[in-house]
Structures are given as C-alpha cells and as structure tokens.
C-alpha positions as CSV (number, residue, x, y, z in Angstrom):
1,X,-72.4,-30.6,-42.3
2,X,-69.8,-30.9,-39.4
3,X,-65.8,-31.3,-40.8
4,X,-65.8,-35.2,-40.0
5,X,-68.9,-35.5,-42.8
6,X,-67.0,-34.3,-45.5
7,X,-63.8,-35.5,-47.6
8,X,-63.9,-35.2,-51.4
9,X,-60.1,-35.9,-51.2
10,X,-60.6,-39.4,-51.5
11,X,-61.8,-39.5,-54.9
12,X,-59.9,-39.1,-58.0
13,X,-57.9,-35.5,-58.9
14,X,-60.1,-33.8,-61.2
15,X,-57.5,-31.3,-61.6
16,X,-53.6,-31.0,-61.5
17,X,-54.1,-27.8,-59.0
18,X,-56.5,-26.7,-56.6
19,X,-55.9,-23.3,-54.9
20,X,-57.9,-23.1,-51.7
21,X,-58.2,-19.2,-50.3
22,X,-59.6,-18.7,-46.8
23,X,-62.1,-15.6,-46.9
24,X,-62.6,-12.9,-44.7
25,X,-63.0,-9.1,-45.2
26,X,-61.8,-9.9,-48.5
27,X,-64.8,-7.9,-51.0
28,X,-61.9,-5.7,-52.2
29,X,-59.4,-8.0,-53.0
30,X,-60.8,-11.4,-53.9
31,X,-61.6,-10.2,-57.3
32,X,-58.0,-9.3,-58.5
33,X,-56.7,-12.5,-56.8
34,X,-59.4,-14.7,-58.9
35,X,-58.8,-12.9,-61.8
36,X,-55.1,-13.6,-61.5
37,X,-55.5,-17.0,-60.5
38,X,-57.7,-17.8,-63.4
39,X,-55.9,-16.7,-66.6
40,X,-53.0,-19.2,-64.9
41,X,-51.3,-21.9,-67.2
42,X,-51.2,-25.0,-65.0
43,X,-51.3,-27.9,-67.5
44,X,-54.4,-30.7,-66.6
45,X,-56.7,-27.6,-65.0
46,X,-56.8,-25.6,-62.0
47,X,-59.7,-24.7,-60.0
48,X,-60.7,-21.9,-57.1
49,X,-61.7,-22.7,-54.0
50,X,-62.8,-20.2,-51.8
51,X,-63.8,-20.7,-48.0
52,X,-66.2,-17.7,-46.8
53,X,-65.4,-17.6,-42.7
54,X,-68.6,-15.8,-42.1
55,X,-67.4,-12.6,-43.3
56,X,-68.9,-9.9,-41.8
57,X,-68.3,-7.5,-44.9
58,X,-70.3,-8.6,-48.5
59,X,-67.2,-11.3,-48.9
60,X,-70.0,-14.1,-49.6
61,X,-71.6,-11.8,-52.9
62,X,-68.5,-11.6,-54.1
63,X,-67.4,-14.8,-54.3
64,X,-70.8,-16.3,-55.5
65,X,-70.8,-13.4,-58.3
66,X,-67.4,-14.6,-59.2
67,X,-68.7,-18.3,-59.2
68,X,-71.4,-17.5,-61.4
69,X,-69.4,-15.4,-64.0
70,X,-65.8,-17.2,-64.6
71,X,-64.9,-19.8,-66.6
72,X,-62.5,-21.0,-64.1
73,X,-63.7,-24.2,-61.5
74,X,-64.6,-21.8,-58.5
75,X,-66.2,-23.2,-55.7
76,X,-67.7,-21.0,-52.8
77,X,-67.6,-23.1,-49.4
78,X,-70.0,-20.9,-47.2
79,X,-69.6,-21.7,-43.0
80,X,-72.1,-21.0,-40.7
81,X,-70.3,-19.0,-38.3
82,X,-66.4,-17.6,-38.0
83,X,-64.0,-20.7,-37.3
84,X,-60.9,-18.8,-37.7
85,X,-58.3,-19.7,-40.7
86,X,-56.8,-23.0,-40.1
87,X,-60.3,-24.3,-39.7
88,X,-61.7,-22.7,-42.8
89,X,-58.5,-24.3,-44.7
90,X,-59.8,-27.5,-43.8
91,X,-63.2,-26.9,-44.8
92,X,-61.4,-26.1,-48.3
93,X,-59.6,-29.1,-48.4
94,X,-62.7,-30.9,-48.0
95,X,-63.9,-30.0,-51.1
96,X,-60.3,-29.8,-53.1
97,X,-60.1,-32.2,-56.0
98,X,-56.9,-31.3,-56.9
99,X,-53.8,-34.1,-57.7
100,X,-51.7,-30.5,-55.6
101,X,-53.5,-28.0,-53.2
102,X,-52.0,-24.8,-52.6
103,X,-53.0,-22.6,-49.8
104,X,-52.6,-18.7,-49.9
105,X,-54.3,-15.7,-48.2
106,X,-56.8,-13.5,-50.0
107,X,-55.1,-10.5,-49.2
108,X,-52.7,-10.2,-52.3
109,X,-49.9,-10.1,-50.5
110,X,-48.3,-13.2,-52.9
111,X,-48.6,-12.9,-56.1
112,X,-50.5,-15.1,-57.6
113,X,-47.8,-15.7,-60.7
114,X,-45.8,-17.4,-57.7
115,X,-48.7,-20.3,-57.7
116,X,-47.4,-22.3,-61.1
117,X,-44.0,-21.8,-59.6
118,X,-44.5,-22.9,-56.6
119,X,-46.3,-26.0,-57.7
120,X,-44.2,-26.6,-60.3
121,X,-41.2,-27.1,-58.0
122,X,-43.4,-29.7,-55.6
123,X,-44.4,-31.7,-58.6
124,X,-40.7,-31.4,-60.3
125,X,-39.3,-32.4,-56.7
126,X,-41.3,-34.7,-55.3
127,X,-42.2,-33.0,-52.5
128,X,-45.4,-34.0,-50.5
129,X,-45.2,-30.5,-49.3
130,X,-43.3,-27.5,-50.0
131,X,-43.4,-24.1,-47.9
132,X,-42.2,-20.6,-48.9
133,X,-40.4,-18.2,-47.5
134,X,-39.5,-14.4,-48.0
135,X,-36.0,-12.6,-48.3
136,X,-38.4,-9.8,-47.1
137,X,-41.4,-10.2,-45.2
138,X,-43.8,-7.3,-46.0
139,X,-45.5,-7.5,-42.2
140,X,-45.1,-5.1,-39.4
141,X,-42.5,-5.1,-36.8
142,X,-44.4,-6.7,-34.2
143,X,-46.1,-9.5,-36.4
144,X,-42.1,-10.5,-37.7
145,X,-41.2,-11.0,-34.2
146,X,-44.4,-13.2,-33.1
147,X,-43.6,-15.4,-36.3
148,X,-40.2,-15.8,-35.2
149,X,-40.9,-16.6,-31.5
150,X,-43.9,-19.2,-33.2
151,X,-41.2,-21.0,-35.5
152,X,-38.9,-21.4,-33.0
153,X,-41.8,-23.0,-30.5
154,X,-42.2,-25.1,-33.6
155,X,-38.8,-26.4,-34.0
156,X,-38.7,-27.3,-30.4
157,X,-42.6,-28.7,-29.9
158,X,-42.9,-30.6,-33.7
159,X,-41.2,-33.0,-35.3
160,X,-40.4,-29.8,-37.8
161,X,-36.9,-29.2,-39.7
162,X,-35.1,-27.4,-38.1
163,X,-35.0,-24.0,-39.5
164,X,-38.3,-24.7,-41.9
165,X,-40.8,-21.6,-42.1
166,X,-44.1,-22.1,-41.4
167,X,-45.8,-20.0,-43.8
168,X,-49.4,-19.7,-45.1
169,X,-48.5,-19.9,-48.6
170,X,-48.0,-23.9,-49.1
171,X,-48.3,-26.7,-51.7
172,X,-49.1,-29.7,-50.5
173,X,-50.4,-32.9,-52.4
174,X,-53.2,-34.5,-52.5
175,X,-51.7,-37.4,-50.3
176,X,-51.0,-35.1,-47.2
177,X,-54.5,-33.4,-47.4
178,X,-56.3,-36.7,-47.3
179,X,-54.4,-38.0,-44.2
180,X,-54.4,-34.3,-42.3
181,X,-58.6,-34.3,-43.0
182,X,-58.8,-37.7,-40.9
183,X,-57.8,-35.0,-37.9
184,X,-61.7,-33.7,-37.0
185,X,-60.9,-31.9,-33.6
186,X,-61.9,-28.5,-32.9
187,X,-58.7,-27.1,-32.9
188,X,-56.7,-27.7,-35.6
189,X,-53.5,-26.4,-36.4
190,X,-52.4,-27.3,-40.0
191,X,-48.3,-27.1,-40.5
192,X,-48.9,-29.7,-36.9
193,X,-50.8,-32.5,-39.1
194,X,-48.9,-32.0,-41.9
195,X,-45.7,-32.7,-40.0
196,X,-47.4,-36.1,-38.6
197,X,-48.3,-37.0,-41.7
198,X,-44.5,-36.3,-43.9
199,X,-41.2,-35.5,-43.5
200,X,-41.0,-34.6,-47.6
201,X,-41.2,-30.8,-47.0
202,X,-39.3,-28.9,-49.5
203,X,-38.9,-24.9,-49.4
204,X,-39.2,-22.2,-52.1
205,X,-38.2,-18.5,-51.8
206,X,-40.7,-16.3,-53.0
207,X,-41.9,-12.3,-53.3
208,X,-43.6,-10.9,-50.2
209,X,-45.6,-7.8,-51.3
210,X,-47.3,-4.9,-48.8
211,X,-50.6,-5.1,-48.4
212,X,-52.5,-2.8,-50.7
213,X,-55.1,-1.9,-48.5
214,X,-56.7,-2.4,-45.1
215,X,-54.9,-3.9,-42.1
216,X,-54.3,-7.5,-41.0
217,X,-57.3,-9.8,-40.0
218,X,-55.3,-11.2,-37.2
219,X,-55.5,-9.3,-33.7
220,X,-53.5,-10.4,-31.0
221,X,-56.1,-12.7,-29.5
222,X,-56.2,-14.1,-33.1
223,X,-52.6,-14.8,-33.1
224,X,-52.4,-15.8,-29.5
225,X,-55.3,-18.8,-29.8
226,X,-53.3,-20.1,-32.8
227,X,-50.2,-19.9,-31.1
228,X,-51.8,-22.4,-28.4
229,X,-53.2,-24.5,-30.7
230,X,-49.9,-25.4,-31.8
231,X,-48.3,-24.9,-28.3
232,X,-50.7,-27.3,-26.7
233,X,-52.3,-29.5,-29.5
234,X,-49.1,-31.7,-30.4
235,X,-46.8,-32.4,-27.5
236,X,-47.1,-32.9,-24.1
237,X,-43.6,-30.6,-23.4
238,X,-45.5,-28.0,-21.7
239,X,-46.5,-30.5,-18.8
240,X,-43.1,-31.7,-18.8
241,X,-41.4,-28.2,-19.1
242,X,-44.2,-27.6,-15.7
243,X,-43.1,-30.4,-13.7
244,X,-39.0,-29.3,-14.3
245,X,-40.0,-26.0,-13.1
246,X,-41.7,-27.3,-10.1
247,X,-38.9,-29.6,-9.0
248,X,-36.2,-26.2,-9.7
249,X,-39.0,-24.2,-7.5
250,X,-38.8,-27.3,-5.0
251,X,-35.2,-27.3,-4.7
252,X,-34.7,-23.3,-4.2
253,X,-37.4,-23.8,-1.5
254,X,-35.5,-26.6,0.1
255,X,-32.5,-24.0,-0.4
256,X,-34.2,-21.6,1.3
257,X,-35.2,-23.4,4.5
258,X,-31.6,-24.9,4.8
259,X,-30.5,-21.1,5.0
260,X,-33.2,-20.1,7.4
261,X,-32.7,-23.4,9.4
262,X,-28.7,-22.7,9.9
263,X,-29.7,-18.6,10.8
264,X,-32.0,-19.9,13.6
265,X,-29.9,-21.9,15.0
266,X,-27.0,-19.3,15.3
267,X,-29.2,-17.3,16.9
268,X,-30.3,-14.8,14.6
269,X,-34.0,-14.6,14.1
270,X,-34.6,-14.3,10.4
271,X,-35.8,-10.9,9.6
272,X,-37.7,-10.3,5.9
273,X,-41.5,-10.3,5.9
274,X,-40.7,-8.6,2.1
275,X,-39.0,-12.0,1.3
276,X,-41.6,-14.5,2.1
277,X,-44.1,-12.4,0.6
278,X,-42.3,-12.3,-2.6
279,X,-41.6,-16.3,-2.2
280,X,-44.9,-17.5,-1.4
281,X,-46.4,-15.4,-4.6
282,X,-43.2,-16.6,-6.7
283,X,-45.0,-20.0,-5.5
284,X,-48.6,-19.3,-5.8
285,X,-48.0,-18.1,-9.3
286,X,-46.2,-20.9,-10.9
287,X,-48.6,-23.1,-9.3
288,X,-51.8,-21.2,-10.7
289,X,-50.0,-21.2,-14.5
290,X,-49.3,-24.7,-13.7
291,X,-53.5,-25.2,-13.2
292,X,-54.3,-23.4,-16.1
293,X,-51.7,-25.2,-18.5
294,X,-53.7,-28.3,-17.2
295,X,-57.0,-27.0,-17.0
296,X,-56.2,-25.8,-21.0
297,X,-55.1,-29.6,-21.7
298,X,-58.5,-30.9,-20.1
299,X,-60.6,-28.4,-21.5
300,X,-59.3,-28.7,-24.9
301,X,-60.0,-32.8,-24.5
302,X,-63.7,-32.2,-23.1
303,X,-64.4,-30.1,-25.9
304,X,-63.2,-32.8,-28.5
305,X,-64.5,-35.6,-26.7
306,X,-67.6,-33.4,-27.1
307,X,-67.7,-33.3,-30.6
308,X,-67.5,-29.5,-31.1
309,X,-67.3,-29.1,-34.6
310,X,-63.9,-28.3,-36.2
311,X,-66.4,-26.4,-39.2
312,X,-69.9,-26.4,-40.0
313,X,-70.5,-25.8,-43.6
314,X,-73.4,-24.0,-44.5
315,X,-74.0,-24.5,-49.1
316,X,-71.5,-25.0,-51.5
317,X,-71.8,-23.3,-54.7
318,X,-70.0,-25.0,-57.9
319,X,-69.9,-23.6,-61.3
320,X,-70.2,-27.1,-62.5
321,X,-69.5,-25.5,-66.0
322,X,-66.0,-25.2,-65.5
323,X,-65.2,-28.8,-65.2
324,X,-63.9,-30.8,-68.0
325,X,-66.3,-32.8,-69.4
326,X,-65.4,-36.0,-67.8
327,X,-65.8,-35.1,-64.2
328,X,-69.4,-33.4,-64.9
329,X,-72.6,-35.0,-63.2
C-alpha cells in the first residue's frame, strides 16, 4: 500500500484523541510511553498509534506485544523499509481516527501527562493546530543551534508566524490532517502542509525532559535531508535568492573589468595571476551551487512525477477490542 492508497481520516472520529508515535530504536522506551499514554483521561476515548520505520532493533515485537496486551486502541502501522519521520507521521495519520491527533516522539522526552493538556487547550481554543515550545530545551548544543537556524529558514521560506516553533510535539485536528494527507510526494515535510492548509496555529509551553537513555536518532545527514525538504519543497526563494546572487556576482565582474580596463589604458599592465584565480573559482563555484540548487529542484520533481512512494505500508495490526462498541466491525 503506497501513501496515496490510504486515508481513514475521511471517515467519522471514532475517538476524541489519537496519538500517533513514529518508531524507531524505540524497544526500551515505547513501553513506558504506552503505558503512560494509556491510563490517560481524555473524555470520548483515546487510541495509540504507533508507526514502526523499519526499526532495525526488536521495535516491531514490542509494539505488536503491546497491541496484543492493552486495553487501550493501539494500532501498529508496520513500513516496509525506513522512510524517515515525517514520512512515517503520515503513514500514522493515515490510519488516525481521531476528532484531534497529536504527534510526539517515542523517546520520552515529553511527558506524556502534557498530551490531555495539550489537547485540551486546542479543543478549548479552537485551534486547528497548536505547537509547543520549551522554556528549556533538553537537546545538545549543537542540535539547539540547527533548530534555531531551521526556524528562522522557516519564517522566511513559509507562510509561518513569525516567531512560531516548529516542534515535533503538535495537536492538530482532524481537519488539517485530512487536507495535509492529499500531499502524496516523496518528500514531505509536515509543519510545510500544515501551514498551506491553516493559519489557526496556537502555541503551548511545555516541559522538555533529558533523554533517559541512548542518543538521538537523527545524524546530521538526517537532519540535513529534512532541512532541504523544507528549504526546497515550498518556495521557489532559493532560485530567486540564485539569480540575485548572480546579477551581485555580474556587477562586481563588470566592476572589475572597468578597473582593469582604466589600468590598461594608463599604462600599467595589470599584475595578479593570484587574483584571477581566486575570481574565476569565486565564479565557478557560485555557478556549480547554482547547478545543483537546480539539479535538486529537477530531481526532486522527476522523482515525484515518478511516483516514488512517500510510504509503503507493510500490515497493520488493530486490537479491534479496544474500540467502543459502535465503531467495531
């Protein structure tokens, strides 16, 4: 099943909540956070969703064992290979049947009594989505400053309040995840198809705790191929930011020549192989980022135009026990 074959959303909420956890080297921790999440009090039902990423640890066990023994709705969305997390939250929004879906990480690092809270204060308010933020963000040095530099490419690439934090840890209704599941490229980037869908977006401070064991999932490659899908996947300011920087580079080389021109005809032969090598790389380098800022444009469209699959679910695995009685089969 590819991502454009599936969308559950468009049926009725079967439950007030639905809290969708992308899975990967998560064996350890998965079972405190379900066991959390399921003694919550969320009035009109709650269920689990959990989206395996092709794990490479015994993640999948795990979360069919915890399927088969709580009393909780917990589905286990198994994917055939690794998509990477904003893929793998769309696979759980797929099979969300929640009237709110909230979206947290499996590594503990919000607490889980934050959920009601948090979509408490979208339902109280309105909101069609509502991010959280951290008076202290529990990440290391290096990971605080990429989040930074990534917001403020945000503010400046999508149509994103100004000063809004794009965090992981979201509510969003049912209404938002509907629309952003029409999206079935390769490469999506979530907090970019929620902003096309709403400008509703409300903000909540909550805890940030340290991880209790292990070490982040995302590498830098990680980080840096989500940092171009949003760079690349919803504006075409990059190209433009390109073409100013080839008329500035245009104009210093015109500049340039005017200076050369007036030395030559003084009299004075110009002297400076060191300068025209450093110009004509200067050059040759803007032009070759310029190629493969275009080149990442194309490939990106021949990849979609393609078909490659934004996810590729493998089973699904429902303790259809759970469910209130209505909604059973």
């Amino acid at each position: 099943m590819q991502g454009d074959m599936i969308s559950t959303a468009d049926a009725a909420p079967a439950f007030a909540l639905s809290i969708v956890v992308p899975v990967y080297n998560g064996a350890t921790s998965v079972p405190t956070l379900v066991e959390a999440l399921a003694k919550l009090d969320v009035p009109g039902g709650h269920e689990i969703v959990l989206v395996n990423d092709c794990s490479p640890d015994n993640s999948l066990d795990v979360c069919r064992d915890l399927c088969r023994q709580n009393s909780v709705a917990l589905t286990v969305v198994n994917l055939a290979r690794n998509f990477g997390e904003h893929n793998a939250v769309m696979a759980g929004l797929s099979q969300a049947r929640g009237e709110y879906i909230i979206n947290m990480d499996d590594d503990l690092q919000n607490p889980p009594e934050e959920v009601v809270r948090l979509w408490r204060y979208a339902k109280d308010h309105a909101y069609d989505v509502v991010y959280t933020y951290y008076a202290d963000k529990q990440h290391a040095a290096w990971r605080n400053l990429g989040s930074r530099f990534t917001n403020w490419c945000a503010d400046n690439l999508l149509d994103k309040p100004k000063g809004l934090y794009l965090s992981s840890f979201r509510c969003m209704s049912a209404f938002v995840a509907r629309n952003i599941l029409e999206h079935t490229g390769p490469f999506p980037y979530v907090d970019g198809l929620i902003m096309q869908v709403t400008q509703n977006i409300g903000r909540l401070q909550v805890q940030h705790l340290a991880r209790a064991e292990g070490r982040s999932n995302y590498t830098i490659r990680r980080l840096v191929r989500l940092f171009m899908s949003m760079f690349l996947n919803f504006s075409v300011m990059p190209l433009r930011i390109g073409t100013l920087v080839g008329f500035v580079m245009a104009g210093l080389g015109l500049l340039v020549f005017l200076v050369i021109l007036i030395e030559a005809l003084g009299g004075r032969t110009p002297q400076g192989y060191a300068s025209v090598m450093a110009a004509i790389l200067l050059l040759a380098g803007v032009q070759l980022i310029m190629l493969g800022l275009v080149g990442e444009y194309l490939g990106r469209l021949f990849l979609t135009v393609n078909r490659k699959p934004q996810f590729i679910v493998r089973d699904v695995q429902r303790n259809e026990k759970a469910l209130p009685t209505e909604t059973r089969s």
